[in-house]
N, C-alpha and C positions, 0 to 999 in steps of 0.2 A: 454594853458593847454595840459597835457600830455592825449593822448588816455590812457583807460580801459586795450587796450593788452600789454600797455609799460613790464609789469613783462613778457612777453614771451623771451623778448632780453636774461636776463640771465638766464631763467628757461628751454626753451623750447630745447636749441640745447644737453644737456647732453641726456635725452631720443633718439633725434636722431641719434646722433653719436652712441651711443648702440643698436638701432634698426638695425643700417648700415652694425657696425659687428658683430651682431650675426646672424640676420635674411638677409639682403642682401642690395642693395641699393634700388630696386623696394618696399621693406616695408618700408624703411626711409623715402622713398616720400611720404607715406601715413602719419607720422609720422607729417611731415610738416604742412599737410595740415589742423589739430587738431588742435582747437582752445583753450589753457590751459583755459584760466581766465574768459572767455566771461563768462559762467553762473553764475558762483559763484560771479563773482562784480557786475552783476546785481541782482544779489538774496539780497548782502549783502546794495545795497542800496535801494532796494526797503524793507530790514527790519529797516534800517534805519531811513527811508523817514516816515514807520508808526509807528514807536516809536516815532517819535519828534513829529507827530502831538497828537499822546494819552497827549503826554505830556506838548504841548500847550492849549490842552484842559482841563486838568488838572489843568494846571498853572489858567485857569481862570472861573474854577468851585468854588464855594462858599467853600464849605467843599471838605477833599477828607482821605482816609486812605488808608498807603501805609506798606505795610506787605513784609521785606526780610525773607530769610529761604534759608538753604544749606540742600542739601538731595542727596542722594549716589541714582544710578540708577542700574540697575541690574548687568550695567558691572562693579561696584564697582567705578562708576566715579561722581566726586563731580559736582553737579549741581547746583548754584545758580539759586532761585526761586524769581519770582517781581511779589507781586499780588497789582493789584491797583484799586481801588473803590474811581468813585466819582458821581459828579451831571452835566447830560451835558441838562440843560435845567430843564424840570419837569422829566427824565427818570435817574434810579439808572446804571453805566454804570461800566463795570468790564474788566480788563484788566491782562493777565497774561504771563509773561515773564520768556525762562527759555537762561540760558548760559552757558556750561561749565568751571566749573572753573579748569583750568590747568598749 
């Protein structure tokens, strides 16, 4: 398996090489040392990780109602909306999802 930082190979050296020459090489090194991906692929699998379990639990609740909806946000940007209601046990349980649509 490839590591989480493999997208640093082609993302990371443009920033630096423009760090070099405009600001110097002493800033480039800081530059390096910046780690691009690390938060954001873990963010986006840990949103992941709890989407598929809502949705395993879901899968094996008796009933369930699942409600899509697009709705524009103040910055005039389309958002798809996932509302979902089911039964995890005796308890009514509600889940809501939003995503950019772009």
């Amino acid at each position: 398996k490839k590591p989480h930082s493999i997208g640093e190979e082609p993302t990371k050296p443009c920033p630096v090489q423009a760090a070099r020459l405009a600001l110097g090489e002493q800033q480039s090194n800081k530059f390096r040392r910046i780690s691009l991906l690390n938060d954001p692929v873990k963010s986006r699998i840990s949103d992941t990780s709890n989407i598929l379990q809502v949705v395993s639990t879901v899968k094996s609740s008796p009933v369930y109602s699942l409600q899509l909806d697009e709705s524009t946000d103040v910055t005039s940007s389309s958002q798809l909306l996932d509302y979902v209601r089911y039964l995890d046990g005796e308890a009514m349980k509600q889940y809501l999802f939003s995503e950019p649509l772009a």
